[in-house]
C-alpha positions, 0 to 999 in steps of 0.5 A, spaced: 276 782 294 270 780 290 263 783 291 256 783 289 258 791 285 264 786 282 270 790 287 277 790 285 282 792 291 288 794 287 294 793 291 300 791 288 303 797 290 303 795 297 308 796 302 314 792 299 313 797 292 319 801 295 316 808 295 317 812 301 314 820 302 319 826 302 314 829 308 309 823 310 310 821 317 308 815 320 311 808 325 314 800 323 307 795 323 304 794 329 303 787 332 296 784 333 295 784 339 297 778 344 303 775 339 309 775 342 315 781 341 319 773 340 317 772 333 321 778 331 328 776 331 335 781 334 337 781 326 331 784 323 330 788 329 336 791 329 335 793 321 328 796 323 332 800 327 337 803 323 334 804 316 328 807 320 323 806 315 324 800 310 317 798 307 318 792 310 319 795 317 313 800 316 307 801 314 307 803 306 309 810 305 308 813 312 314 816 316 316 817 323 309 819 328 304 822 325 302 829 329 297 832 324 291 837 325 286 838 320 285 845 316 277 847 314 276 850 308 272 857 312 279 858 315 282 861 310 281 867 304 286 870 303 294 868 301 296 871 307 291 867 311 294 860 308 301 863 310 299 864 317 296 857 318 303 853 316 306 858 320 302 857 326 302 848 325 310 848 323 311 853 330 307 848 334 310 842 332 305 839 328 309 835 322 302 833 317 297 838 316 291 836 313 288 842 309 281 842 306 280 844 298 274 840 297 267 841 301 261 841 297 262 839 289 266 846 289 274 847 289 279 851 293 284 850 287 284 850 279 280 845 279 278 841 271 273 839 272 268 843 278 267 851 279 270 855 284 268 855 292 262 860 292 266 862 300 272 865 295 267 869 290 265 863 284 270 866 281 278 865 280 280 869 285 287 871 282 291 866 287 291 858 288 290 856 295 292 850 295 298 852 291 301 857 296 299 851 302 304 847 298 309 851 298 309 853 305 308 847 307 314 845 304 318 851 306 317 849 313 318 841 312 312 839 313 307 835 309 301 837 305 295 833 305 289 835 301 283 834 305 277 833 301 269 831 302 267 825 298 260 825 297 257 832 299 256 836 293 252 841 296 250 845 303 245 850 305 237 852 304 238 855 297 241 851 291 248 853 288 247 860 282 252 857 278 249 852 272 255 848 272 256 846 280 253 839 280 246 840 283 244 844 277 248 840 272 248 832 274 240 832 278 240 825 277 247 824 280 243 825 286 239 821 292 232 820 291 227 817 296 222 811 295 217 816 293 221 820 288 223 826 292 230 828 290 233 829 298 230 837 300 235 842 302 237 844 309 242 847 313 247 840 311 249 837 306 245 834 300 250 829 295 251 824 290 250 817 290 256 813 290 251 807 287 252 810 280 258 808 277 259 815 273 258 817 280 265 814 283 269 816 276 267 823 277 269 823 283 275 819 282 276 823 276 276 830 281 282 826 285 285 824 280 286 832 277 287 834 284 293 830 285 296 829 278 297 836 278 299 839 286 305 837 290 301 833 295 303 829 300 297 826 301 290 825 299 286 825 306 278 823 304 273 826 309 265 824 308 267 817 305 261 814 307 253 816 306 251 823 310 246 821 311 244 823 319 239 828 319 237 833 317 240 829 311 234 824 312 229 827 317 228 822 324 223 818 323 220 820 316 222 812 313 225 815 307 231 810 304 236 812 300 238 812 294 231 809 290 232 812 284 230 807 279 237 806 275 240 805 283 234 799 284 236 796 277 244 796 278 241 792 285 237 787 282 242 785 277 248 784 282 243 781 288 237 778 283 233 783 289 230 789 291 231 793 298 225 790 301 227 783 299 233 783 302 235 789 307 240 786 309 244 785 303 242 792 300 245 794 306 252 792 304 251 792 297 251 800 298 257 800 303 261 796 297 259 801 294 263 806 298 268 801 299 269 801 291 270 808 292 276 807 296 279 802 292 278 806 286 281 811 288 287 807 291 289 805 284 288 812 281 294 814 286 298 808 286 298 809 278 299 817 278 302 819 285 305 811 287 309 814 293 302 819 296 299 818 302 291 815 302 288 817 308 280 817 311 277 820 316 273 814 319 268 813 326 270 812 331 266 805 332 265 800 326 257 800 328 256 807 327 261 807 320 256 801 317 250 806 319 253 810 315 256 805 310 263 806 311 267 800 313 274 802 314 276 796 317 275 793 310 279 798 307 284 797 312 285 788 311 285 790 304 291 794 304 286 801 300 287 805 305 295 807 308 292 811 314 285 812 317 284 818 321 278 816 328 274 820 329 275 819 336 271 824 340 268 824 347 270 827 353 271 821 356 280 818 357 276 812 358 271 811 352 277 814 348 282 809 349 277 803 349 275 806 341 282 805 340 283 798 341 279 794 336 283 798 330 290 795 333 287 788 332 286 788 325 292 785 321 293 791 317 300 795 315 295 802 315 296 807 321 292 809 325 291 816 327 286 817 333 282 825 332 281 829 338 275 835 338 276 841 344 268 840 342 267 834 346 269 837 353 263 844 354 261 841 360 268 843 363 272 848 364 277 852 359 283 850 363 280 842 364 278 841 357 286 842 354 288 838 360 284 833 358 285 833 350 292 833 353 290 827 356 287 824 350 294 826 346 299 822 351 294 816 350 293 816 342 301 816 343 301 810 347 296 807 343 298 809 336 304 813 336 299 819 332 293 823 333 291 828 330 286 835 332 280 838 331 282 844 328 286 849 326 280 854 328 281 850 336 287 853 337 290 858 333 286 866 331 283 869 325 287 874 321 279 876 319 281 883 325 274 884 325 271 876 328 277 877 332 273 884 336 267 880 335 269 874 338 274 875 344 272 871 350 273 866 343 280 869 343 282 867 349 279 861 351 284 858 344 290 863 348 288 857 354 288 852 349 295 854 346 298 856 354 298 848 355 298 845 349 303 848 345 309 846 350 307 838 349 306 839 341 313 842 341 316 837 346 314 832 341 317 835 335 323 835 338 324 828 341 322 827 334 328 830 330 
């Protein structure tokens, strides 16, 4: 793959390399659509069969169906926390847990190169969170995929106290407006430019020390794209990011153009750049950690990705990513399933992993949201063999006793939840054994 930023997508550990994960689910290659089930003769259907998941019956490095649910970084303070979030995914069937160490330029682990999350103090706080949820995790036979937000490096109205968090460290790593402005902070994320080429090697380079150090099974990217929504850009202010002078020049060079020449061009220009980081990326854990999973989190509609310069079905023809996790959140069965389609048409090895959102359904009630988010499980199974729940806090209690007192109609609205959701989770994981 060649683009105007010169991308280079390195697969020559795709699915026929071999390697296979200890713990990654995953199913044999879907067919695109309208070939006929003729083409696969009796024999090689037969060996798909009984060796179960042979590179060349299966997508690269993923094994049997994916039942994943996603860990945010505000779920858990304490080793006993992390504890108790395996224990409650392992007991309701879940068999990938994808468990968030990265938000905003701050680490949930010993990190080399980034500062302590400022929800665990600043500090180290004489425990590893990611450490303990791989051991859990691994207990318990189920995979740990690290969940990690790429772009976003900082959040809120205040900037961080620490000198050596990125914000105060790397101001020129951030976006900058038409006007010179530095993106103002609000109650959402500011983040790097990922147009800057010692941008995309830091941020590889924080992968790279994550995965080539902990016992993961994956790696899940999370924010692969510009977040760039408001308040991020307020509606209507015409800001465009990012305009900084070194950004605009690396953009003449590949294009000959300037933005305003060309928007198109500087449209995709700035979605290769995101893509370079996927491919960068890709190699880095192909060379480091070859039988890891890569995965991302991904709109639900291609469009509304390229409006944010995420082009997931790039990725997945050119063989960059081994799943994309949709973010398929609507209340709608109908508008759910018909997401789904187009991703299954793409001549691709990776998985596709529907995401489902209990925040989709506030209209309803209680009962009828988890009925439906049933419903939505029953069709990613149909459709994909996988989904994948948002999130831990949806289903599962705090152990904070005290936002459990503060929050019991909360409480029991996830008690309704579990009541018809559980018996399906566990029924899918033994038909899995």
């Amino acid at each position: 793959m060649k683009t105007a930023i010169g991308l280079r997508a390195d697969v020559a550990a795709g699915p026929g390399n071999g390697s296979t994960p200890a713990h990654a689910g995953g199913v044999p290659p879907r067919r695109p659509r309208g070939r006929s089930s003729a083409s696969i003769t009796f024999v090689s259907l037969c060996l798909c069969v009984w060796v179960g998941f042979l590179p060349g019956c299966q997508g690269p490095r993923i094994r049997g169906p994916i039942r994943a649910i996603w860990v945010t970084r505000f779920d858990y303070r304490t080793p006993d926390d992390v504890k108790q979030i395996i224990d409650d995914c392992a007991a309701a069937g879940f068999n990938v847990i994808l468990f968030q160490v990265r938000g905003n330029g701050t680490a949930f682990y010993r990190s080399k190169l980034e500062p302590w999350a400022d929800e665990l103090g600043g500090t180290d706080p004489g425990w590893d969170p990611l450490q303990v949820a791989c051991e859990q995790a691994h207990r318990r036979g189920v995979a740990l995929h690290a969940y990690v937000n790429a772009m976003p490096a900082w959040r809120g109205t205040q900037p961080p106290a620490n000198p050596e968090q990125l914000y105060n460290r790397h101001p020129e790593w951030f976006w900058y407006d038409q006007h010179g402005n530095r993106q103002a902070l609000s109650s959402f994320y500011v983040s790097l430019n990922p147009c800057l080429p010692e941008v995309r090697a830091y941020i590889v380079a924080v992968f790279e020390d994550l995965v080539s150090r902990y016992d993961v099974d994956g790696l899940h990217l999370d924010y692969i794209r510009f977040p760039n929504e408001p308040p991020a850009t307020p509606r209507g202010s015409g800001i465009d990011y990012p305009r900084d002078a070194r950004t605009l020049a690396l953009f003449r060079e590949a294009t000959g153009k300037t933005p305003d020449d060309d928007p198109a061009a500087w449209n995709r220009w700035r979605t290769d750049c995101v893509t370079q980081v996927v491919a960068d990326t890709h190699a880095m854990l192909r060379r480091v950690k070859p039988r890891a999973v890569l995965s991302a989190a991904v709109a639900a509609v291609r469009q509304n990705g390229l409006a944010h310069f995420q082009d997931a079905q790039q990725w997945m023809q050119d063989g960059l990513v081994d799943a994309v996790f949709l973010m398929n959140y609507t209340d709608s069965p109908e508008t759910f399933a018909q997401r789904i389609d187009p991703w299954l048409e793409i001549e691709s090895q990776a998985a596709v992993v529907p995401g489902l959102w209990f925040g989709r359904h506030e209209g309803k009630s209680v009962e009828e949201a988890a009925a439906a988010v049933k419903e939505q499980i029953e069709i990613a199974r149909a459709k994909t063999g996988h989904f994948c729940l948002f999130a831990y806090s949806s289903l599962f209690d705090s152990r904070d006793q005290e936002r459990r007192q503060r929050d019991e109609r909360q409480r029991q609205i996830r008690q309704v939840r579990r009541d018809i959701l559980l018996p399906v989770l566990k029924a899918l994981a033994m038909e899995s054994r």
